[in-house]
C-alpha positions, 0 to 999 in steps of 0.5 A: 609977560614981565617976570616978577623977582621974588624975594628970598631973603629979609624978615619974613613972619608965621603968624596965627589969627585968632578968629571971632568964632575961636577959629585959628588961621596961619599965614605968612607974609613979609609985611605983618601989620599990613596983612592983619590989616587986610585980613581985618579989612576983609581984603586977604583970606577967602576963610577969615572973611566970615569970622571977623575981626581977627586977632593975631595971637602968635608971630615968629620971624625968619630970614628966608622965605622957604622957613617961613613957609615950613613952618606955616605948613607944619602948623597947619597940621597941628591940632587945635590943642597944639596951636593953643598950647603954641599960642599960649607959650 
């Protein structure tokens, strides 16, 4: 099995999706327009497939992978009142 080299270092994003039924999603990826796209296309998360089409509300970006990914943690623990008042900052 070929081992794949993950990239650590580059522009990394946490963005939030703002569903069709008021749901939000957080994610994060490398490639901000394709992933929209496959979420939009029903070809990413397993959650947003029956709530589309999506939205996407919030972004911010990082130089390392491993903030990106705290930062997608901590904000899956907020509240639906804290991701809004996130969203509208």
């Amino acid at each position: 099995m070929k081992k794949r080299k993950v990239v650590r270092s580059g522009k990394f994003y946490v963005y939030i999706l703002k569903c069709n039924d008021g749901a939000y999603y957080t994610g994060y990826t490398n490639d901000l327009n394709r992933r929209v796209e496959e979420h939009n296309a029903a070809k990413a998360s397993r959650c947003t497939r029956a709530r589309l089409p999506v939205e996407l509300v919030w972004r911010k970006e990082y130089t390392y992978l491993k903030n990106a990914m705290r930062e997608e943690s901590r904000i899956k623990r907020m509240t639906r009142a804290q991701k809004e008042k996130l969203v509208s900052r």
